[in-house]
C-alpha positions in Angstrom: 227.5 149.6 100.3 227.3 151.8 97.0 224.8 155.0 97.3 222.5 154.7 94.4 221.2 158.4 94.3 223.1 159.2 91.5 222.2 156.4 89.5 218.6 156.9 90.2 218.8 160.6 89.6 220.0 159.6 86.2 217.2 157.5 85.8 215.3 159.9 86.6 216.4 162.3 83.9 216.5 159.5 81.3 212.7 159.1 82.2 211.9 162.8 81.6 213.9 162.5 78.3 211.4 159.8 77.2 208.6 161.7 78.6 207.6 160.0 81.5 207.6 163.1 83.8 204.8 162.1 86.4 207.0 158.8 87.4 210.2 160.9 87.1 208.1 163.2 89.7 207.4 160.7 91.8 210.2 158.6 92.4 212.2 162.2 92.6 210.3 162.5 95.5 210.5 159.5 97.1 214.0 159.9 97.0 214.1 163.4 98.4 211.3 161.9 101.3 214.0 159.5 102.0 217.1 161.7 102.1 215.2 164.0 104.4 214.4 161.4 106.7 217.6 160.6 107.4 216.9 156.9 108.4 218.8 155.0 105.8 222.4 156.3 105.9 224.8 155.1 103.0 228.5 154.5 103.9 229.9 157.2 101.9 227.8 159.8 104.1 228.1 158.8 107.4 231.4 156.6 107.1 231.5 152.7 107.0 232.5 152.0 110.5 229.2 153.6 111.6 226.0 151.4 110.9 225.0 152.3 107.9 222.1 151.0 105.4 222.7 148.8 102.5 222.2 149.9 98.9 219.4 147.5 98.7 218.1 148.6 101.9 218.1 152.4 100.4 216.2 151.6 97.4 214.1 149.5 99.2 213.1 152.9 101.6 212.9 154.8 98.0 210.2 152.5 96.9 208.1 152.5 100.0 207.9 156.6 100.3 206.8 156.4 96.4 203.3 158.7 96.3 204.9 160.9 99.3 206.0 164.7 98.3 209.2 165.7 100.2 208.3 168.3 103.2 211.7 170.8 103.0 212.6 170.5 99.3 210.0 171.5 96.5 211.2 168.9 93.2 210.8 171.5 90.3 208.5 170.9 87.8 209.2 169.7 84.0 207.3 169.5 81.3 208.0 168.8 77.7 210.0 171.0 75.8 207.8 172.9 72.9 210.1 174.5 70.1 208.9 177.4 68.6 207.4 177.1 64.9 209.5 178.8 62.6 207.8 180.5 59.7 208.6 179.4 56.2 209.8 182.7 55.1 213.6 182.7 55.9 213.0 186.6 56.2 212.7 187.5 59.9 213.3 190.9 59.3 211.5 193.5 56.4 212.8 197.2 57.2 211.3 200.0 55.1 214.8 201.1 54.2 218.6 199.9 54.6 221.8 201.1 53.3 225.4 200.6 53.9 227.3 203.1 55.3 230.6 202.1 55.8 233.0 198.9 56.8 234.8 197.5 59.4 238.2 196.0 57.8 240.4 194.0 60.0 244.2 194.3 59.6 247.2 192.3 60.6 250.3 194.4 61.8 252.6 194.9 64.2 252.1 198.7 64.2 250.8 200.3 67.4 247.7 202.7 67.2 249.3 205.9 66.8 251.4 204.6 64.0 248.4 202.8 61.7 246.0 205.3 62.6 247.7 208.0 60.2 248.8 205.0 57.0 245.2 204.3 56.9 243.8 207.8 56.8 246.2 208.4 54.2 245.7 205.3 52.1 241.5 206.5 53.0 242.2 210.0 50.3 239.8 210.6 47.2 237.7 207.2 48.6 234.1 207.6 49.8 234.7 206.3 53.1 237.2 208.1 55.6 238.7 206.3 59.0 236.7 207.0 62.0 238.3 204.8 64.3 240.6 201.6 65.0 239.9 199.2 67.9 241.3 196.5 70.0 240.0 194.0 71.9 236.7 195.8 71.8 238.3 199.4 73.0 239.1 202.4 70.7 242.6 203.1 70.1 242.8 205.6 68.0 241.6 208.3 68.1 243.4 208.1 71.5 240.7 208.1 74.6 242.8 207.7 77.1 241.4 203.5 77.7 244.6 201.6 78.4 244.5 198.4 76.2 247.4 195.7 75.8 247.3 195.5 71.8 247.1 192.4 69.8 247.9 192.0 65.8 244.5 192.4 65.4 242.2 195.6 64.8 239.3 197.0 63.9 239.3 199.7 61.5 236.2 201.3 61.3 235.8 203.3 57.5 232.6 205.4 57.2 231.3 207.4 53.9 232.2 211.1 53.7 228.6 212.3 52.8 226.5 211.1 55.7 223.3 210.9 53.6 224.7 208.5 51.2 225.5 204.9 50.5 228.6 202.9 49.8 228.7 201.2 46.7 230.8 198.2 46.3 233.4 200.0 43.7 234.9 202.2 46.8 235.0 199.4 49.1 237.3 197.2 46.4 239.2 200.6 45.8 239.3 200.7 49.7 240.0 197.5 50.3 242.8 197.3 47.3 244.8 200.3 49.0 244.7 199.0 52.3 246.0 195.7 50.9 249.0 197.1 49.1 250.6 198.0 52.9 248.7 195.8 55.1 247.1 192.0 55.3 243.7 192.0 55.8 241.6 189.0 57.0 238.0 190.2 56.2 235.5 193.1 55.8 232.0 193.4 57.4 230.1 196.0 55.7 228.2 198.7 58.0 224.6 198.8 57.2 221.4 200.9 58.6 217.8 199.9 59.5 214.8 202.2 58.8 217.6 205.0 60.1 219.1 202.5 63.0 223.0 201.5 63.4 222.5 197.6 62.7 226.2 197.3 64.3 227.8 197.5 67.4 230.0 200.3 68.6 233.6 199.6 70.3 234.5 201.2 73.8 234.8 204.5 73.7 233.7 205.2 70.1 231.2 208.1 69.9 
């Protein structure tokens, strides 16, 4: 009484996995030629007080429409998957010129934006880099916007050099990063850096 299309859609996909895909073709067919019929009802379809056709008679309607290509339903096409050759050179990318111009540190606290914004500016005086912005959740929090966020312990503080055309050297972030951990835990620190002239980072919500 058991329908065996699953089972044999599973086989199926098992033959495909072992690269058989014409036979996985055809007897996906078959079984969609059958189904469309509509000639060999299973129990579970059409209820098991209702004459219905026996598991062995299902299979047995499967192997006879084998060759036959299903009229309403087009069985999609697979073919073995190719991956891509990867070069030996782990280098996928060569720019002409990079340099790091600033960091995103992220801080633990329980202080709201207005209140961190102005500790970290000040703990930011006689360094390179300068605050431009803190996020949360993705969105800019301060500077204000106006975006209505629900904090989290977590933010983004986004620390960029003073002199645009230069580059941070890893003295001022440890001086940076020392100040900032005197008041504040900090879990880690990506460092900001530009390709041939282009942002290689992502800017939150809001941030200009």
């Amino acid at each position: 009484m058991i329908n065996p299309t699953a089972v044999i859609g599973s086989a199926v996909m098992m033959l495909r996995h072992m690269g058989e895909f014409d036979a996985a073709a055809r007897i996906e067919n078959a079984l969609i030629v059958t189904m469309e019929g509509g000639k060999h009802p299973t129990g579970d379809i059409v209820g098991y007080d209702s004459p219905t056709a026996t598991t062995t008679a299902f299979t047995d309607a499967i192997i006879a429409n084998l060759g036959q290509t299903a009229a309403n339903f087009a069985v999609r096409t697979h073919k073995p998957i190719k991956m891509p050759e990867l070069p030996a050179d782990p280098v996928s990318v060569r720019p002409k010129q990079r340099r790091v111009v600033g960091a995103d540190v992220f801080v633990e606290t329980n202080l709201l934006p207005d209140a961190l914004g102005p500790k970290l500016e000040k703990l930011a005086e006689g360094n390179a880099l300068k605050l431009k912005m803190v996020s949360n959740r993705g969105t800019q929090v301060y500077p204000a916007k106006g975006a209505i966020t629900d904090c989290v312990d977590q933010y983004r503080c986004r620390f960029m050099l003073r002199v645009p055309a230069g580059e941070l050297n890893d003295a001022a972030l440890a001086d940076l990063l020392a100040k900032v951990g005197g008041q504040f835990r900090w879990m880690h620190v990506e460092k900001l850096q530009e390709f041939d002239g282009q942002p290689g980072y992502t800017k939150a919500q809001g941030e200009d």
